[in-house]
N, C-alpha and C positions, 0 to 999 in steps of 0.2 A: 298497224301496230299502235298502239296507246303506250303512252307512256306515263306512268302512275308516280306519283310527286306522296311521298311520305312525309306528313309533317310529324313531328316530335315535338310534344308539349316541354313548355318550359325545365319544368322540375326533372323530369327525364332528364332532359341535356345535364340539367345543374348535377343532376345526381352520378352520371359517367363520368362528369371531368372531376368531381370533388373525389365520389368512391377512392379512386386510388389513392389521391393527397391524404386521406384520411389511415388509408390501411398503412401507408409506410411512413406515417407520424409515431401511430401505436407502435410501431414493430423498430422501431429506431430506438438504442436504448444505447448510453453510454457503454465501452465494451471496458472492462478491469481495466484498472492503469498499476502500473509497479513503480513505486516513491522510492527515490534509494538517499541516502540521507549518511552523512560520515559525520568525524567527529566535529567537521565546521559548522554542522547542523545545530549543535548543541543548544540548546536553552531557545529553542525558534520553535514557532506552532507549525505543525503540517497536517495537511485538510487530506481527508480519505473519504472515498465512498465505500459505503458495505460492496464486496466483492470485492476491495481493491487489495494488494498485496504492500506492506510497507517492509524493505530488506535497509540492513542497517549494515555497514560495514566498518569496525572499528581495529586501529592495532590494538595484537597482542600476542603472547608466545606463551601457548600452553606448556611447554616442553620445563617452562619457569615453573610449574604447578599454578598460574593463574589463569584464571578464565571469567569472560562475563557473564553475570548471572541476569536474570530481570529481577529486581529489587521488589516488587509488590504487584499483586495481581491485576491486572488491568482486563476488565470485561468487555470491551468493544472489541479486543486483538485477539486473538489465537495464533499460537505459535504455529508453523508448515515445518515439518522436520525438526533436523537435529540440527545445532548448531555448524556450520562449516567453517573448516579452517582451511586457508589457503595460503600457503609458504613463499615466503619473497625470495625465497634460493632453498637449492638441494643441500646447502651445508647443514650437518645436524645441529638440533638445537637453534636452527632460524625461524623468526620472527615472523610475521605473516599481517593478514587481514583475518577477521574473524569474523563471520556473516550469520545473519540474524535474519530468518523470515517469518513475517505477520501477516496475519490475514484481517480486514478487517470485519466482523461480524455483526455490529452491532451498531447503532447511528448513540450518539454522544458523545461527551469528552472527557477526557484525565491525562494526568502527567505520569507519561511511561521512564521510570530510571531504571537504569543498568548499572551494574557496578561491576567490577573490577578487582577482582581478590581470590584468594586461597581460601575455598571450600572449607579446612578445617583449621583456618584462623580464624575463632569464635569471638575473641574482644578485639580483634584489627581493624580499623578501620579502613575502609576499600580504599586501594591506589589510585583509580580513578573513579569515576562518576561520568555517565550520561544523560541527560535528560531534555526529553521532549514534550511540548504537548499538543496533543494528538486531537483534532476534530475530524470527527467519522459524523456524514451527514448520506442523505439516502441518495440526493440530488446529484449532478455536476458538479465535480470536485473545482475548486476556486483556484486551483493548482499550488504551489508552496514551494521548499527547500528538497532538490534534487528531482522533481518529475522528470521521469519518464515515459515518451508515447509507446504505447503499442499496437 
């Protein structure tokens, strides 16, 4: 019996141990993250990647006929649903948190404000004010005011 000795040229070898490191580089990609941001958030930048989800949670009591609106269009965000209200007790006419989700779309920045008012109070000016500004980049989010991992 012979025994036969296989050699493997260089590049070969480099090529089996690299291949892999190489496929699961490309295929590694930041996964969504969800920024939740309240009203301490106020007036602070927060950094989003496109896919990312930014949810906003502020008080308020619709039952008052107030509710927040988004003050001026912002093209990087797109709204996910309808606004949610969730109630800090079963008594009627209680107060709550009111949640806000964004997606982000689009790499750039602007200043997203919400306001705070009665729909059909046309010269009032809103009771409150929210405002943030928003950097959506394509890359790894630098992280900001409320991250969360997921």
């Amino acid at each position: 019996m012979s025994t036969r000795i296989t050699r493997f040229p260089a590049f070969q070898v480099f090529l089996v141990l690299l291949l892999p490191i190489i496929i699961c580089a490309s295929c590694a990609r930041t996964a969504p993250s969800i920024k939740q941001l309240t009203a301490q958030d106020a007036s602070s930048t927060v950094q989003l990647n496109v896919g990312d989800t930014l949810e906003i949670a502020l008080e308020g009591n619709p039952t008052t006929g107030y509710t927040w609106a988004v003050a001026s269009k912002v093209p990087q965000l797109q709204q996910q649903g309808e606004w949610e209200f969730k109630r800090s007790s079963n008594l009627i006419g209680a107060g709550g948190v009111i949640l806000l989700r964004l997606k982000a779309v689009r790499e750039g920045e602007a200043a997203l404000q919400l306001i705070y008012h009665r729909v059909w109070e046309k010269d009032v000016p809103p009771v409150k004010t929210f405002e943030v500004k928003v950097v959506v980049g394509k890359g790894s989010a630098a992280g900001g005011p409320g991250e969360k991992s997921r």
